[in-house]
C-alpha positions in Angstrom: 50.6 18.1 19.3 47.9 17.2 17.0 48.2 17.5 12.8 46.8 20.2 11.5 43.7 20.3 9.6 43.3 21.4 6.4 40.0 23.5 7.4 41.7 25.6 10.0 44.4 26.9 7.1 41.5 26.9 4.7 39.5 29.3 7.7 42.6 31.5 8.0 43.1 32.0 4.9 39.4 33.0 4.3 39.5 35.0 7.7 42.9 36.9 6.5 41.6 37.7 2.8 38.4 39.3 4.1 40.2 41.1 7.0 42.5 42.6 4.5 40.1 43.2 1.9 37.6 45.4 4.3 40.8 47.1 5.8 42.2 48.5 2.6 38.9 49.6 1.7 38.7 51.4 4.5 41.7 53.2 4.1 40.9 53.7 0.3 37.8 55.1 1.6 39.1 57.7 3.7 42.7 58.2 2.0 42.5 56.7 -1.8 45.4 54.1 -0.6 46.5 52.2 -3.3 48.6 49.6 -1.5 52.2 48.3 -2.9 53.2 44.7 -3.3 57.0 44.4 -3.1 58.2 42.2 -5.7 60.6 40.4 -2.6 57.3 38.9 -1.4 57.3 36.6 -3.9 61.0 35.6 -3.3 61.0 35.2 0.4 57.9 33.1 0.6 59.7 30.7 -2.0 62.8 30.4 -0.5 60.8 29.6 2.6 58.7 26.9 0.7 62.3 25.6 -0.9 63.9 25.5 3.0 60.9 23.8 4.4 61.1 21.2 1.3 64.4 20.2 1.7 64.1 20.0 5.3 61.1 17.7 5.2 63.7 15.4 2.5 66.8 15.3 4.7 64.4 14.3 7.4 62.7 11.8 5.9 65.9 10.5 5.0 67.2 10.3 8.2 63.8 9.3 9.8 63.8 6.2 7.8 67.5 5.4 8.6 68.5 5.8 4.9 72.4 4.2 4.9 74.8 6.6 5.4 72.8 9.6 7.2 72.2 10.1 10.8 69.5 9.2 13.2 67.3 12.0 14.5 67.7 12.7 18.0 63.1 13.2 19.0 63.8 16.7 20.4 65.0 17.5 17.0 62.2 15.5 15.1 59.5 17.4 18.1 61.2 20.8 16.5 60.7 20.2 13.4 56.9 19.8 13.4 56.7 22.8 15.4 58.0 24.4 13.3 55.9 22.6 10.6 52.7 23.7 12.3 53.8 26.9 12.4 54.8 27.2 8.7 51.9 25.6 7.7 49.7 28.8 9.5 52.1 31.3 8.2 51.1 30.5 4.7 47.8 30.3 5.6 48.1 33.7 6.6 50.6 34.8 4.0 47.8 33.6 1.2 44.9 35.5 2.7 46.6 38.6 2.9 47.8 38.9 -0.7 44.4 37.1 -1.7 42.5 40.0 0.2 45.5 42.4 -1.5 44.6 40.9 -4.9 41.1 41.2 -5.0 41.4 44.7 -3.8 43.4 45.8 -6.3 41.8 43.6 -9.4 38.9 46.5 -10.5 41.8 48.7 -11.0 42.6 49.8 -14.4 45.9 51.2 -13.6 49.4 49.5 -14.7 50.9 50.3 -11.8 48.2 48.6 -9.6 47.7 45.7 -12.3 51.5 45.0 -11.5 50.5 45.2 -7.9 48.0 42.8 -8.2 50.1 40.5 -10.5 52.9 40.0 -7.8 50.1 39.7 -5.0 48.6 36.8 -7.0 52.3 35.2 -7.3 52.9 36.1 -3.6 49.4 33.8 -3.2 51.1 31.2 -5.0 54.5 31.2 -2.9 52.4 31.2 0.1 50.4 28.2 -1.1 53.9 26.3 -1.2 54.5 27.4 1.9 51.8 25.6 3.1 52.4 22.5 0.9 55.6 22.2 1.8 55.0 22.3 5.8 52.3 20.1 5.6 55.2 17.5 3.7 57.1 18.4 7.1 55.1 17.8 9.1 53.5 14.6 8.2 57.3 13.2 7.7 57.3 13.8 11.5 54.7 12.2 12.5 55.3 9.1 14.6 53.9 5.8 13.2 50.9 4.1 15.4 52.6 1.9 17.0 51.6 -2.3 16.7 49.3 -3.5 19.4 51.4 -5.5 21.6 50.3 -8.7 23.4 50.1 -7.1 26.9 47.2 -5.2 25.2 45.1 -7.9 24.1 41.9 -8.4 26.2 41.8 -11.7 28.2 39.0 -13.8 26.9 
């Protein structure tokens, strides 16, 4: 599995913002939508970001054969930047969506969509950790380069 790059989350997120963007105005074309931003957004994305965090600790923790914790069996350590890669492009997606929510709903004048649009631009900023913190995952998982041994060395 290769690391991710930062310009493919960066693409996704600009890919999911615009996507969402066009589609509600679309819809606010044809049916005045004014789309709702659940307040649990927020919440879920940062107790995602906190469980990837501590994760990625323990981990490194054990990774580095910290006295008194556990080695990490590679099956387990191959998991875990799985599901690092994956939770890095989760709040890729995560932050374009309420990005493309946000800007939709910012020329509003309305409280109810300024609220809307305030706890979109928080859920962009638990997404954002989300990303952070699965990018700390996964580079605790990655596997040192290993030293060039002598049966590499080119006879000269």
């Amino acid at each position: 599995m290769r690391p991710t790059r930062v310009a493919v989350l960066a693409a996704l997120v600009v890919v999911a913002a615009a996507v969402t963007w066009a589609v509600l105005r679309v819809l606010d074309s044809r049916m005045s939508l004014q789309p709702g931003v659940p307040s649990s957004a927020a919440v879920a994305l940062l107790l995602l970001a906190v469980a990837l965090a501590v994760t990625a600790r323990s981990l490194q923790a054990r990774l580095q054969r910290r006295p008194g914790t556990k080695p990490v069996h590679p099956l387990i350590a191959a998991r875990m930047a799985a599901l690092a890669k994956a939770g890095s492009h989760t709040g890729a997606l995560a932050t374009g969506v309420y990005t493309g929510v946000a800007l939709f709903l910012l020329p509003a004048s309305t409280a109810f969509v300024r609220g809307n649009a305030a706890r979109a631009g928080l859920a962009v900023l638990a997404a954002l950790l989300v990303m952070a913190a699965a990018l700390f995952l996964e580079r605790v998982c990655r596997v040192p380069d290993a030293p060039p041994s002598d049966d590499d060395a080119v006879p000269s």
